[in-house]
Wavefront OBJ file of the C-alpha trace (Angstrom):
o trace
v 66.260 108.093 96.565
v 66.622 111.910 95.809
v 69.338 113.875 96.529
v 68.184 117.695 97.230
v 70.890 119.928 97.281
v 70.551 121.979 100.094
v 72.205 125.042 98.472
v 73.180 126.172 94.781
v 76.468 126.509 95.660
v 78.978 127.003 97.721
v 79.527 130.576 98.084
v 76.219 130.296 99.519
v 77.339 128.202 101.445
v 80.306 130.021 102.808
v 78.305 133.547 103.093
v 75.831 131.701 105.521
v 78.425 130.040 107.260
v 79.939 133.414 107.842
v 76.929 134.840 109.078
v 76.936 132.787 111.646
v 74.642 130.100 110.330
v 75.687 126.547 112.229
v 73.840 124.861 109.648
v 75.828 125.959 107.019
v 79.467 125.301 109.114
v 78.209 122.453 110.361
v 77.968 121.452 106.451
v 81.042 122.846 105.238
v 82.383 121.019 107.913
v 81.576 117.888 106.821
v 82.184 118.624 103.036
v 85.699 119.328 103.730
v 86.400 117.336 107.319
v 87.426 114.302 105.010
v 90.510 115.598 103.353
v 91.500 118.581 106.032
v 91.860 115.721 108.285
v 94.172 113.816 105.875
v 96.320 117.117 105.529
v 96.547 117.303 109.184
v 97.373 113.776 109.352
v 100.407 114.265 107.012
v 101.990 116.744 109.333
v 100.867 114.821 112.812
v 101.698 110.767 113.097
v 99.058 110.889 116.064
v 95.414 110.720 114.562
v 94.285 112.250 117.702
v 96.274 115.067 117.598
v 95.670 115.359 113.771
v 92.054 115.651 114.816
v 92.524 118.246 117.691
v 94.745 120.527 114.948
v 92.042 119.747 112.029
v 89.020 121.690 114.548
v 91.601 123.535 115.913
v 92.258 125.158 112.043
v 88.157 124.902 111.197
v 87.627 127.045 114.533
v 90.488 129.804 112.729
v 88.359 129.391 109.251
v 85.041 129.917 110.762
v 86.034 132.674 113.201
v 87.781 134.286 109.914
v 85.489 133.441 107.151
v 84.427 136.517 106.168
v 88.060 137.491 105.443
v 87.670 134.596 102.552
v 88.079 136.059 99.410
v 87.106 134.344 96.582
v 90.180 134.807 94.511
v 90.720 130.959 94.963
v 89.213 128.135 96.076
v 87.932 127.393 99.510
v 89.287 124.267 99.698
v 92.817 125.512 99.273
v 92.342 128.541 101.297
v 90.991 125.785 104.120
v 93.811 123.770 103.518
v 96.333 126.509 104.143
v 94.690 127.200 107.541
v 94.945 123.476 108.457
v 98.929 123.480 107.342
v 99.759 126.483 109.521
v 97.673 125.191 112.569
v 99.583 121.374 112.209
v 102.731 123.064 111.921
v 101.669 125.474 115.342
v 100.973 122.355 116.953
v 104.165 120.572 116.223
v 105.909 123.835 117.153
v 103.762 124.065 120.677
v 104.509 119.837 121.247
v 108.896 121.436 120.594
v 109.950 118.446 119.148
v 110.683 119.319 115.234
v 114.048 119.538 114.659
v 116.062 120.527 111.352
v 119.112 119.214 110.545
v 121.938 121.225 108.244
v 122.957 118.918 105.869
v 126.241 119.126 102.947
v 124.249 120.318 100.162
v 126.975 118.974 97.396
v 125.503 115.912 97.246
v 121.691 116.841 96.557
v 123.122 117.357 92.852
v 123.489 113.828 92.276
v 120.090 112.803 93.740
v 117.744 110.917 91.246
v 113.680 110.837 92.063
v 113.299 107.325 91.309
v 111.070 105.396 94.138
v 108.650 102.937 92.677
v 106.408 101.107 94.489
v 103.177 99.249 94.716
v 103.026 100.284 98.098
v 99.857 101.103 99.677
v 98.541 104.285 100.697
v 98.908 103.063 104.443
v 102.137 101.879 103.969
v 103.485 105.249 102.178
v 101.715 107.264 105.679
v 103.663 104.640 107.835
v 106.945 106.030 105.919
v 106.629 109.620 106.417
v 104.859 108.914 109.567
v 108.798 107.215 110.406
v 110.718 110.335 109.351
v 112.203 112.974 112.001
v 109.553 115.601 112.016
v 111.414 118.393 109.933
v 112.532 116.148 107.081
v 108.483 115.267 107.516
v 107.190 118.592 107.566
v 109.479 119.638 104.335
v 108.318 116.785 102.595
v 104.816 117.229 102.877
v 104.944 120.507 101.968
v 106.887 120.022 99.389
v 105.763 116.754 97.891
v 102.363 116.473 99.095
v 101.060 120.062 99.285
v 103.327 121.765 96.619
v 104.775 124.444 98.568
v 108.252 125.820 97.165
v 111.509 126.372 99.360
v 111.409 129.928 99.774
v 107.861 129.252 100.938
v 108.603 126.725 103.243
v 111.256 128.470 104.483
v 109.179 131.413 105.447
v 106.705 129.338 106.715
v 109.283 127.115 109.301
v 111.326 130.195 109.521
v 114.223 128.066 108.740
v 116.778 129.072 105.570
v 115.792 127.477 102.112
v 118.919 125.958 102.289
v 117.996 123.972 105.060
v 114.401 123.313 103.356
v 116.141 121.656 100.606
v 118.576 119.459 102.706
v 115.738 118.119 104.628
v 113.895 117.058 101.770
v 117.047 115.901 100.065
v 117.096 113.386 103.450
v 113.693 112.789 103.561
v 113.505 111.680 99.723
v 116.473 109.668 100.817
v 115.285 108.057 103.934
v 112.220 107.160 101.997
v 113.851 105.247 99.396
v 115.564 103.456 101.625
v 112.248 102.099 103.151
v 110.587 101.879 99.643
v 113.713 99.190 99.037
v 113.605 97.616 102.189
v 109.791 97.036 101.942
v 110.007 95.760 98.546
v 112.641 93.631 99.293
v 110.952 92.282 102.653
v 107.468 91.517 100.665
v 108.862 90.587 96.579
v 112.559 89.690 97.066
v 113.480 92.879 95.361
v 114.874 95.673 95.275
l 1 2 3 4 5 6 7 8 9 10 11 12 13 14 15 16 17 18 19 20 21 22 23 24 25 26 27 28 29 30 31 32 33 34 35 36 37 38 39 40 41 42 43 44 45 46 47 48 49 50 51 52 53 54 55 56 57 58 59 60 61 62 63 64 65 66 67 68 69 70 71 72 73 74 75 76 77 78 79 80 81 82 83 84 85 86 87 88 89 90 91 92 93 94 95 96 97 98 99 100 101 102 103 104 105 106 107 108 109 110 111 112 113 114 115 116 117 118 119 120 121 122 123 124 125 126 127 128 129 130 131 132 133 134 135 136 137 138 139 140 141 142 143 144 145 146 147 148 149 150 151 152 153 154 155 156 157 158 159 160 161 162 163 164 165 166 167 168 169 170 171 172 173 174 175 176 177 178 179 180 181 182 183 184 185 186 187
């Protein structure tokens, strides 16, 4: 069987998507629906409401696709959209909270969580954390945002961005051992 590309590539794509063509969103939807929904589902434990934020944010793209620039790629221009609108509807559900924490002992923290964890199992784990240690993490961790950009983002201080992902690496860890030591008898 034949694959026929349907269209050279995709700035084609995206210029007859923002033209209003529904062929076109309906496949840039499904090109990208995949991993926007996995972004969305990093911010939101709910896959339902994932799902309801991940249209919500192709809705904002499509409505504002001819603002697209092609100074980067789509995919991280989409994925930007889909952050912002999972962090809108974790603001409009009011329950993230941040918590101030002593930053003294962040200095002493070591990045050392190993794991033959599954991918499932890591989600369950950051699915368990408060939502603002959460929401710093992934942003952090997971879609490489820095403080001062998280901070702007939450409009929170990047003190407090650090302190929650100080916790959150902690919290984590903590897990990772208990896991390990609940499946291998180890720590």
């Amino acid at each position: 069987m034949k694959v026929i590309q349907l269209y050279k590539n995709n700035n084609e794509l995206i210029n007859k998507a923002a033209k209003g063509n529904r062929e076109a969103q309906n496949r840039l939807y499904n090109i990208h629906a995949p991993k926007m929904l996995s972004v969305c589902r990093y911010y939101i434990s709910d896959v339902q409401h994932a799902e309801e934020a991940m249209l919500n944010g192709f809705y904002k793209a499509f409505i504002n696709l001819k603002k697209f620039e092609d100074k980067g790629s789509f995919e991280g221009w989409l994925r930007k959209i889909m952050v912002r609108e999972s962090i809108s509807f974790l603001r409009s559900q009011k329950n993230v909270e941040f918590f101030e924490e002593d930053m003294a002992t962040q200095n002493s923290y070591e990045n050392n969580i190993q794991s033959n964890l599954e991918v499932a199992a890591i989600q369950q784990l950051i699915d368990n954390l408060p939502s603002g240690y959460r929401m710093v993490f992934v942003m952090y961790a997971v879609e490489g945002y820095k403080h001062h950009e998280i901070a702007d983002l939450l409009d929170i201080s990047e003190g407090t961005s650090k302190s929650q992902l100080f916790k959150a690496r902690q919290i984590l860890q903590q897990q990772v051992k208990e896991l390990n030591n609940q499946n291998y008898g180890t720590n």
